[in-house]
MIDREN-251415 format. One record per residue (C-alpha): x, y, z. Coordinates in steps of 0.001 Angstrom, whole numbers, padded with zeros to 6 digits, always signed. Example, Ala and Ser with C-alpha at 12.3 -4.5 7.8 and 13.67 -1.06 7.14 Angstrom:
# MIDREN-251415
+012300-004500+007800;+013670-001060+007140;
This chain:
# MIDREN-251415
-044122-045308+063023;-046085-047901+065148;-049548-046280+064162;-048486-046837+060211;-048777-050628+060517;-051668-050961+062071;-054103-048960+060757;-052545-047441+057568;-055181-047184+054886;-058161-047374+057539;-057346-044926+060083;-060819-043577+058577;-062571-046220+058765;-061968-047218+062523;-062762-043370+063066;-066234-043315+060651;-066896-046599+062607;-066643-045333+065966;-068276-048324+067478;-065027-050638+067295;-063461-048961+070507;-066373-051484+071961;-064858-054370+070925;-063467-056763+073685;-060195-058802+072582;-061367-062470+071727;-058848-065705+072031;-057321-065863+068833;-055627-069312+067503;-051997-069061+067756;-050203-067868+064769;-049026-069700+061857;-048143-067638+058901;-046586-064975+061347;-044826-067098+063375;-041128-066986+064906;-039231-068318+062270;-041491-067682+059661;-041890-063661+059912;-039361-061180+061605;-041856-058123+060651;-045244-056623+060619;-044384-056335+056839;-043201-060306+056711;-046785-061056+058541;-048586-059251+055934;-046766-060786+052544;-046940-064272+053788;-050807-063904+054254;-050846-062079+050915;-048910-065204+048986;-051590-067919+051221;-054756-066131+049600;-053156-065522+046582;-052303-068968+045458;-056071-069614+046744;-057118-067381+043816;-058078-064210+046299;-057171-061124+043285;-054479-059397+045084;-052691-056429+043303;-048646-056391+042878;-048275-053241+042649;-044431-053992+041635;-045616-055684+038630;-047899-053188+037738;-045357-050171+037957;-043076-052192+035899;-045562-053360+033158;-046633-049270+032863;-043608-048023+031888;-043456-050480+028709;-047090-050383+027909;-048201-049592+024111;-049987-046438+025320;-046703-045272+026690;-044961-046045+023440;-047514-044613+021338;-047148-041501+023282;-043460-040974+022641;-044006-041749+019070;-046062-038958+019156;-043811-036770+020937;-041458-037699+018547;-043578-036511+015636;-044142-033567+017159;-040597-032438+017368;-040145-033026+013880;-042509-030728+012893;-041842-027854+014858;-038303-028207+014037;-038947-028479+010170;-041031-025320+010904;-037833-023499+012171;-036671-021208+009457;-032747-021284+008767;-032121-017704+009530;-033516-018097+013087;-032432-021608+013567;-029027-020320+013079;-029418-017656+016078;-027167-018783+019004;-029464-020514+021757;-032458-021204+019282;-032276-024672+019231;-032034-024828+023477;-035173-022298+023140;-037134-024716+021625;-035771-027760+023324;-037436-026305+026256;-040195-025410+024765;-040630-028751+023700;-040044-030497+027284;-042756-028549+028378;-045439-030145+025921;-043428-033722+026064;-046312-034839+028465;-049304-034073+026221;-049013-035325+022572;-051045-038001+021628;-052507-039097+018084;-056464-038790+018069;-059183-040486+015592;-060774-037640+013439;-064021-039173+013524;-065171-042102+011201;-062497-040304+008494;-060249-042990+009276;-057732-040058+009481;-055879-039346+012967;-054344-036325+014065;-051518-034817+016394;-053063-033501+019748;-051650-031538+022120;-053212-030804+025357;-052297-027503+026590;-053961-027617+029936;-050949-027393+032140;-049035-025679+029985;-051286-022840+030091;-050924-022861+034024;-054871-024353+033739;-055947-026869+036734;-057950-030097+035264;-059225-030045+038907;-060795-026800+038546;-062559-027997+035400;-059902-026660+032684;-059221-028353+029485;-057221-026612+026830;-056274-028474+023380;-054428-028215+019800;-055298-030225+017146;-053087-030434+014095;-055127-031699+011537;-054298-033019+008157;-054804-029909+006013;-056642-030566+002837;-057195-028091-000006;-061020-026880-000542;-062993-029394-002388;-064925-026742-004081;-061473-025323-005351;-059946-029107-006464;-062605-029022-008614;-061458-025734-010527;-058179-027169-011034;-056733-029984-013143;-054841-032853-011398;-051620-031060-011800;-052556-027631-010031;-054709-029513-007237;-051612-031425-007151;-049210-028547-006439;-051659-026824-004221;-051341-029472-002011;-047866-029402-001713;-048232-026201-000566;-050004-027114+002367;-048343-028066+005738;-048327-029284+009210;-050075-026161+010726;-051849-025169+008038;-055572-026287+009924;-055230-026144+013401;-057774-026259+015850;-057468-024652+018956;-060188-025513+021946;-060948-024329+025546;-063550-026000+027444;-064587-024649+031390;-066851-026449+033540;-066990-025518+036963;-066520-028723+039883;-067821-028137+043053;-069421-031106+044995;-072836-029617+043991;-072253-028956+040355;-069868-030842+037322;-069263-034112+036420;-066052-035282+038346;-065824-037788+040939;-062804-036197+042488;-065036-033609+044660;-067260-037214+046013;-064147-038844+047393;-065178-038665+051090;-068379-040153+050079;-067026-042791+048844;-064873-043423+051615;-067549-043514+053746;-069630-045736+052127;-066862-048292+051724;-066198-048257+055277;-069857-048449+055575;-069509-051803+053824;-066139-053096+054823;-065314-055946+057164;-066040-055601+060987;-063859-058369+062270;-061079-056364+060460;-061864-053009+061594;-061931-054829+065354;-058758-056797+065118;-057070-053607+063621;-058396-051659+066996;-056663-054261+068704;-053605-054228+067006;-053449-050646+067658;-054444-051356+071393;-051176-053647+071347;-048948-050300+069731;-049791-048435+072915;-048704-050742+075809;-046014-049955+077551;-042339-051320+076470;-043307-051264+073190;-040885-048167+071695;-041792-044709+070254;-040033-045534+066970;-041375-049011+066544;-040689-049832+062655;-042320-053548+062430;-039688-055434+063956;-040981-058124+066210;-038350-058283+068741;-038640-054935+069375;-041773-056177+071242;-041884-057331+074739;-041977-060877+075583;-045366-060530+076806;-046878-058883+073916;-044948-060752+070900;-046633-063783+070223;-050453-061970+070818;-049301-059420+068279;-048171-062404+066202;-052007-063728+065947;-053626-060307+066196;-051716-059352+063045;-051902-062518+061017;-055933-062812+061914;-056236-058815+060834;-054908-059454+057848;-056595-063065+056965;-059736-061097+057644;-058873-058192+055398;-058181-060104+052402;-061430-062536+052986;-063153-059309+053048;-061891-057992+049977;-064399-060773+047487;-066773-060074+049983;-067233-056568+050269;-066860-056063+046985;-069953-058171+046746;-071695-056107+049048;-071385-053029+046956;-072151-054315+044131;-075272-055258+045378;-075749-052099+047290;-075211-050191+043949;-071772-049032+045112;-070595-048753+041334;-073918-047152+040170;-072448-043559+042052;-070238-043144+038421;-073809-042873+036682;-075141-040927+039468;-072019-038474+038985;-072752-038502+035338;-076066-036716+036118;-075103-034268+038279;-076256-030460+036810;-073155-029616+034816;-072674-026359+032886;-070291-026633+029790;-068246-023403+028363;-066854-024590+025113;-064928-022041+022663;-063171-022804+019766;-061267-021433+017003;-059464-022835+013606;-056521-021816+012089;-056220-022514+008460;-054460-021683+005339;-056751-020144+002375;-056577-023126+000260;-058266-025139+003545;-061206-022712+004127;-062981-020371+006147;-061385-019473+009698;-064402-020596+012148;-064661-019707+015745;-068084-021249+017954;-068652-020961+021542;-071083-023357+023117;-073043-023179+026570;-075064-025993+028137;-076632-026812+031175;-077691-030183+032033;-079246-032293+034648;-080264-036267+035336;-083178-036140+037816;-081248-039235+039571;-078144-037825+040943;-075620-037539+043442;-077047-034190+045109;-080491-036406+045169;-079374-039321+047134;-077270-036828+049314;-080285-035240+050558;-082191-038496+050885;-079780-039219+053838;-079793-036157+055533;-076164-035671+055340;-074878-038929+056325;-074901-040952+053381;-074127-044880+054126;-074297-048013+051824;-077738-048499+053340;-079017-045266+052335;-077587-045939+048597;-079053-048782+048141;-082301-047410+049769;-082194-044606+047463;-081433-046603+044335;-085001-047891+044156;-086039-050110+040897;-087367-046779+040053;-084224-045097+039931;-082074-047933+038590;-083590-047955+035227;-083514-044182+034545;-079431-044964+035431;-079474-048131+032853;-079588-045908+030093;-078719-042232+029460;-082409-042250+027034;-084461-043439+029716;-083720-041187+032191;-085485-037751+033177;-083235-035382+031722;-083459-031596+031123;-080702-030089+028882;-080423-025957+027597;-077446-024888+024832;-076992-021870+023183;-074518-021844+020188;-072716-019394+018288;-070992-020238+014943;-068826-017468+012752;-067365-018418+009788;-065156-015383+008264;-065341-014395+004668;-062004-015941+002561;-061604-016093-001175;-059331-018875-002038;-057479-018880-005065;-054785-020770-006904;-053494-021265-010465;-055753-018532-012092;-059079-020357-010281;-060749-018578-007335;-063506-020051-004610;-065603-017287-002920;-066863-018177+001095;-069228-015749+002050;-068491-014899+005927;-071387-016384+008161;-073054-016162+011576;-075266-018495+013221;-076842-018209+017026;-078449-021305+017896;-080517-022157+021132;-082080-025648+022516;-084239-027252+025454;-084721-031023+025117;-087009-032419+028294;-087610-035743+029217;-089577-037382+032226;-090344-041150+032926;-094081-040651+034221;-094608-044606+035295;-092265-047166+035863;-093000-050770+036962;-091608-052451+040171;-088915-054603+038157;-087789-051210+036493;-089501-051071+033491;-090638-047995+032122;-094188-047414+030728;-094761-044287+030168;-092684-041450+029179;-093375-037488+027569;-090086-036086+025621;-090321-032196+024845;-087701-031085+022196;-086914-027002+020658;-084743-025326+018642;-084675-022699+016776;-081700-020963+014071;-080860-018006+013283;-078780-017087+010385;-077719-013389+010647;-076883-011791+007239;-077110-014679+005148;-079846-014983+002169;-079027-018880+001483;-079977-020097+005002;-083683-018762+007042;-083622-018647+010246;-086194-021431+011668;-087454-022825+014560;-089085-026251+015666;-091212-027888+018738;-091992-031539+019084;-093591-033002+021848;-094307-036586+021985;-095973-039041+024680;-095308-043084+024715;-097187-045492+026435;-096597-049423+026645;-099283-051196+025518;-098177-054674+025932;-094051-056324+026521;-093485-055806+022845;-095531-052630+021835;-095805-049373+022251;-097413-046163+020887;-096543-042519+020353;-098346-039906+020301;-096775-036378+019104;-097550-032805+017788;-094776-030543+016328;-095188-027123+015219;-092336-025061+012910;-092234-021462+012356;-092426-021709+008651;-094481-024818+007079;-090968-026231+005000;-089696-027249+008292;-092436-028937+009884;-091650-031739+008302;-094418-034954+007727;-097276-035677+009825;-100328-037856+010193;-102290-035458+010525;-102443-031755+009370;-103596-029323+011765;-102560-026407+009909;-099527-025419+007669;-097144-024968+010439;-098443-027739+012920;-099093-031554+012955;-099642-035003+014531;-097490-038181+014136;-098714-041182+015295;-097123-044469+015264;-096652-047776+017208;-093713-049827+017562;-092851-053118+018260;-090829-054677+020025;-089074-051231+020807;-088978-050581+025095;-090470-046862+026134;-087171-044286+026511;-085564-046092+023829;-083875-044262+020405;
């Protein structure tokens, strides 16, 4: 136990540090906070230091109050109202021949408590409609971790606009009645892969981030903590030591009095202060710098609907993208042992503004898609809606790279390279097209700019307009904008 208050929390650190076994012990004033009388315990020490810097405004966590205030919070109640919903509906779904079955109703009790942790109500877009979701990741037996994320959406099921508009009020009306809960339902499973190289989460950067804190954390406290721990190994102090002061010899008592009440004035001064120094350092730039790591993105999908909804649709997506300022960039720049030196070193003015803005930085992103609607024929009170059955394979690059940027960050010149192209397999009311823009933007002055671009289309109708006419499938644009900084939409 003696080991647990010293070091706790920054056994790592005093390890990464290394160089604090070379501290020698220096005459500490005797203490105040931690003195007989005043604090029995290690723990005692610690709280009264806590309370001292917190009524001086230091923003220490109570993590008592925090626990407490969770359980009641409105996201936690919104949850179980959703929860709640859910139940409902599945059990209104039950039919009374099975419901009546002995053991039924435990059946889907349990199945129930397994999806009690994932309902939640989502927007559905700018519809101002929300929906039941359910996420199914866990339930599946799927690891988050590994880049898993399974999900239900029960959406309000509508019938077919082009169908309402065959009927009168009173058949639209009664078709809607028809229409429940799961009658459009959209099922999605999404894989990207996590490895420290590749994907989007911070969870695989963790030790980095250890180390550059410690790389920025207080020395005085990583010292004092070396000699606290110096203290836990003397003899007479016991094997099982759990905090208790006069458990400590005579000798030894009042210096680990001071040692521990200076450690822990020092960590809590350190905590406004190092939080300073990554700031500055660009500490809380490494979420942007996670954000463009190369990522690859498996997305399927599939809806399940009722006729009077629509066409069943199932898409699968695959991307690849990458940020040219990224985490696998600044871990080579230190040649394996990354520090809050090296960050900051690496996050040059440069580098900073392609992170300021997800449009100003060098990017290079590749998707194919595949859409298939199947073929339904709606039909309801004598009136009948044919959907043809579609299939759609779509594939695009989009390329951009800052070519100058000033000392203070500002960009000045840029090139953007954008391509698409459709194709629409058995279906006469779509053609299958293709497009290629490239466009170069220079500053000209704080508030102006100019672009410069040429696109080219496989068939002349989706070329679009140009400035000038090169021929009936390619053009120039030209245009210059004010006020409007290089990179931006």
């Amino acid at each position: 136990m003696r080991r647990v208050w010293g070091v706790w929390a920054f056994a790592l650190a005093i390890a990464v540090a290394g160089s604090t076994a070379g501290f020698s012990s220096t005459p500490l004033p005797p203490a105040a906070l931690c003195a007989e009388g005043k604090a029995e315990t290690l723990d005692d020490c610690q709280q009264n230091v806590a309370e001292e810097q917190r009524a001086a405004g230091v923003p220490l966590a109570d993590v008592t109050s925090i626990a407490a205030g969770a359980e009641g919070s409105p996201e936690k109640k919104a949850h179980d109202e959703a929860m709640a919903d859910l139940e409902q509906r599945l059990l209104s779904k039950l039919p009374p021949d099975i419901a009546a079955l002995p053991g039924s109703s435990a059946a889907l009790e349990d199945f129930l408590a397994k999806l009690r942790i994932s309902a939640s109500t989502v927007e559905l877009g700018d519809t101002g409609k929300t929906a039941l979701a359910v996420e199914l990741t866990d339930f599946l037996g799927l690891s988050t971790d590994h880049g898993y994320k399974a999900q239900a959406v029960l959406r309000p099921a509508a019938v077919l606009p082009a169908l309402v508009k065959k009927l009168s009020a009173e058949d639209a009306a009664a078709a809607a009645e028809k229409l429940g809960d799961f009658d459009d339902v959209l099922a999605t499973l999404s894989f990207t892969p996590t490895t420290v190289k590749l994907g989007r989460s911070l969870a695989p950067h963790q030790q980095l981030f250890n180390a550059l804190m410690t790389s920025a954390s207080s020395a005085e406290f990583r010292r004092l903590a070396s000699e606290q721990e110096d203290i836990f190994k003397s003899p007479g102090i016991p094997e099982d030591f759990d905090g208790d002061f006069a458990d400590v010899p005579v000798s030894l008592r009042e210096k680990l009095r001071a040692t521990t009440e200076a450690m822990w004035r020092a960590k809590f001064k350190a905590i406004g202060e190092t939080a300073a120094s990554l700031r500055e350092e660009g500490f809380f730039l490494l979420a942007d710098l996670a954000a463009n790591q190369p990522q690859f993105v498996l997305n399927v999908s599939r809806s399940f609907r009722d006729e009077l909804v629509g066409s069943e649709e199932t898409t699968a997506k695959l991307s690849y993208e990458l940020g040219w300022v990224n985490i696998n960039g600044f871990r080579r720049s230190c040649k394996g042992a990354p520090d809050i030196n090296c960050l900051s070193t690496y996050l040059s003015p440069d580098r900073r503004a392609q992170l300021a803005s997800a449009n100003k930085g060098s990017r290079l992103t590749v998707s194919l898609d595949y859409t298939h609607a199947q073929e339904t024929h709606p039909a309801f009170a004598g009136q009948r809606v044919d959907l043809d059955g579609k299939r759609r394979f779509t594939g695009t690059v989009a390329f951009g790279r800052n070519l100058q940027v000033l000392p203070d960050g500002t960009i000045t010149r840029r090139v953007d390279l954008t391509g698409s192209y459709e194709d629409w397999t058995d279906d006469e009311a779509h053609q299958d097209r293709g497009v290629v823009k490239l466009n170069f933007t220079q500053r000209l002055s704080e508030d102006v700019s100019a672009t410069i671009g040429a696109v080219w289309a496989t068939k002349p109708e989706f070329r679009g307009d140009v400035d000038h006419e090169v021929s009936a499938r390619m053009g120039l644009t030209y245009s210059i904008d004010k006020k409007k900084k290089v990179g931006a939409n």
